[in-house]
C-alpha positions as CSV (number, residue, x, y, z in Angstrom):
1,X,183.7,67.5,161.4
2,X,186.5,70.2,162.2
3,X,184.8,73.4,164.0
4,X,184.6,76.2,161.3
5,X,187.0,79.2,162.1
6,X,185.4,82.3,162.9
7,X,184.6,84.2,160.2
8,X,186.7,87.9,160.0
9,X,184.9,91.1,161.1
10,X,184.4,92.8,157.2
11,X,183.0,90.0,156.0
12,X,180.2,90.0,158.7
13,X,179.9,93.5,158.9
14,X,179.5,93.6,155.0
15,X,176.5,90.8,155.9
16,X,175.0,93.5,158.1
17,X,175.1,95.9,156.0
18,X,173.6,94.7,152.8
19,X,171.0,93.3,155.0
20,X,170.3,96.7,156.3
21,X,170.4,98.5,153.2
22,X,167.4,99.6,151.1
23,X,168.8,96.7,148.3
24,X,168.7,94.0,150.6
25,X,165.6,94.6,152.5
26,X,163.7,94.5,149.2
27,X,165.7,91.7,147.8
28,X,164.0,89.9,151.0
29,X,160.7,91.4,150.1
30,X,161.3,90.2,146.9
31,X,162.0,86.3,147.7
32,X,159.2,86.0,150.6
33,X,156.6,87.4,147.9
34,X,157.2,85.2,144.9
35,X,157.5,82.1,147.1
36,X,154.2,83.7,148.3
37,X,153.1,83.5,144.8
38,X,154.7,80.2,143.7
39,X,154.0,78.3,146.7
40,X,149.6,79.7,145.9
41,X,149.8,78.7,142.7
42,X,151.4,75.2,142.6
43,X,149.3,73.8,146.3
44,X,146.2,74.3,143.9
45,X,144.8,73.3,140.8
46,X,146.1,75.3,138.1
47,X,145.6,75.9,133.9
48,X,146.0,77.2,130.7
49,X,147.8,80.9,131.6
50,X,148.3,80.4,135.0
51,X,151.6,77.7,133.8
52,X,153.1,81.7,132.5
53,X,152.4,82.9,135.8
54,X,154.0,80.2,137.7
55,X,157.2,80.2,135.4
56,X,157.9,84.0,135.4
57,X,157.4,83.6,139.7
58,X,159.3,80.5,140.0
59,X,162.1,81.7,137.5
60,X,162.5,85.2,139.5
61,X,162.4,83.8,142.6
62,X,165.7,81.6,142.0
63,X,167.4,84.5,140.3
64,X,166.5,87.2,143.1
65,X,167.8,84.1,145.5
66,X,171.1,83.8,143.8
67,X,171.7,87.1,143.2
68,X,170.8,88.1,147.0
69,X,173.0,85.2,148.4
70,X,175.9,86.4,145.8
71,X,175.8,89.9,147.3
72,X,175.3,88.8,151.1
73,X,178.0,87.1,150.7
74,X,179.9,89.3,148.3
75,X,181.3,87.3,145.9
76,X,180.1,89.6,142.8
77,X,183.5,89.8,141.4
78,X,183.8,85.9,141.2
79,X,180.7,86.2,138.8
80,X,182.4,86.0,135.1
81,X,180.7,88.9,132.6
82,X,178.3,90.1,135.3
83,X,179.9,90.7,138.7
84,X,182.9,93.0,139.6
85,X,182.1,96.7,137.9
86,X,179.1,95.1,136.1
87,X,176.8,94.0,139.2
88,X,174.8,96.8,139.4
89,X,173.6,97.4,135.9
90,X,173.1,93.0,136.4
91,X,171.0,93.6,139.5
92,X,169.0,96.9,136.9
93,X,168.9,94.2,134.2
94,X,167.3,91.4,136.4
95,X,164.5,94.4,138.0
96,X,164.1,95.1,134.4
97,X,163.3,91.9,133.3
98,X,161.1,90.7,136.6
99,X,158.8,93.8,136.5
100,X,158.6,93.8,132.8
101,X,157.3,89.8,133.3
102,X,155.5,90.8,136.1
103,X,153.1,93.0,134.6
104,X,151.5,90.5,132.4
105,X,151.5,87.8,135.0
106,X,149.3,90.2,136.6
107,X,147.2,90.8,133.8
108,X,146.7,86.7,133.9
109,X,145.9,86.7,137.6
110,X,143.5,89.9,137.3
111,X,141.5,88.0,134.5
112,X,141.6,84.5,136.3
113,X,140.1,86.2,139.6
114,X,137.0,88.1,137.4
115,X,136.6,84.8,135.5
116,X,135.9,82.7,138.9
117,X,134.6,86.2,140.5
118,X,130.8,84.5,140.0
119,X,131.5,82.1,143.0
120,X,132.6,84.6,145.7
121,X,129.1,83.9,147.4
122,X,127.8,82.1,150.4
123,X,125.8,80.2,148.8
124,X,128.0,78.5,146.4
125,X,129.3,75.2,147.6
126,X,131.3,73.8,144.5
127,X,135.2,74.0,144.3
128,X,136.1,77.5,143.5
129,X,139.7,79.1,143.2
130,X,138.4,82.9,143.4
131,X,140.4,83.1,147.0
132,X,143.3,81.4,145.4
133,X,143.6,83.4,142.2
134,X,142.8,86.5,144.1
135,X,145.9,85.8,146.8
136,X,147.7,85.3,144.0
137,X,147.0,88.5,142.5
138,X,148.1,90.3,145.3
139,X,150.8,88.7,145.7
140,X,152.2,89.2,142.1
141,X,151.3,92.4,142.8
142,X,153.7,93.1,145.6
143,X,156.2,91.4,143.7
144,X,156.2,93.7,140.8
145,X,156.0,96.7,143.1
146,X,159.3,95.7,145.2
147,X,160.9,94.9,141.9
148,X,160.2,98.5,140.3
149,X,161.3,99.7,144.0
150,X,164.9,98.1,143.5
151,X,164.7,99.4,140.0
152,X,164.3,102.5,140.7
153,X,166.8,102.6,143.3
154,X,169.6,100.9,141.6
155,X,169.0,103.4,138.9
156,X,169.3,106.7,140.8
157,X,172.7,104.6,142.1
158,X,173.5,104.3,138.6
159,X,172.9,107.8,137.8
160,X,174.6,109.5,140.4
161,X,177.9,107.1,139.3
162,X,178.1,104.3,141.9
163,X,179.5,101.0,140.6
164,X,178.5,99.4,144.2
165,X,174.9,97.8,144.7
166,X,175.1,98.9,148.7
């Protein structure tokens, strides 16, 4: 395998910088929470609403992880009909869509963890998933938050008439 040449100085420093910016930071937040949620969900025994849940974290979590890899790498403008000029209001679309999915997911996981919140004793020794749906809960929770952070964020960029996500 031929050693890789080095890779130029703007492309790295444009690395850096996305990763230090207010975008990419919660782009990370963003990724490490729903795999958070995912990853709680799917290692247990799940049913019935909880499938929503699971799709609207799992779904987000690749999206948030293509469109953070597209932008660390910044190859926006090799994105047909959404990157170039158009990858900011994509990146407002996608924080539109994951909070507004977000908010009933957490609606499911609130009323999962009341529904199981009868076994959060000692003395109960069956199987119970209150911990589990709970986690999950909070995690969900975080998600939606970093999401509406990024929204609000890209659109105060929008507003003040940047075309540029960093």
């Amino acid at each position: 395998m031929a050693p890789q040449p080095p890779q130029p100085p703007q492309v790295r420093k444009n690395m850096l910088k996305f990763l230090r910016s207010f975008l990419g930071i919660s782009r990370i937040l963003q990724i490490v929470f729903g795999a958070g949620l995912w990853v709680t969900i799917a290692a247990n025994k799940y049913e019935g609403s909880i499938h929503f849940v699971l799709f609207v974290a799992v779904l987000f979590w690749l999206l948030t992880l293509g469109l953070f890899f597209i932008t660390l790498l910044d190859k926006q403008d090799l994105v047909p009909l959404l990157g170039g000029e158009r990858w900011l209001c994509t990146n407002l679309a996608h924080d539109v869509a994951a909070a507004a999915l977000y908010l009933p997911a957490i609606g499911v996981m609130i009323y999962k963890t009341d529904r199981t919140s009868y076994c959060n004793m000692d003395v109960y020794k069956h199987f119970c998933l209150y911990k589990v749906y709970l986690t999950a809960a909070v995690f969900a929770c975080l998600c939606c938050v970093s999401y509406l952070l990024s929204l609000v964020y890209g659109a105060r960029r929008r507003c003040s008439g940047e075309q540029t996500v960093i």
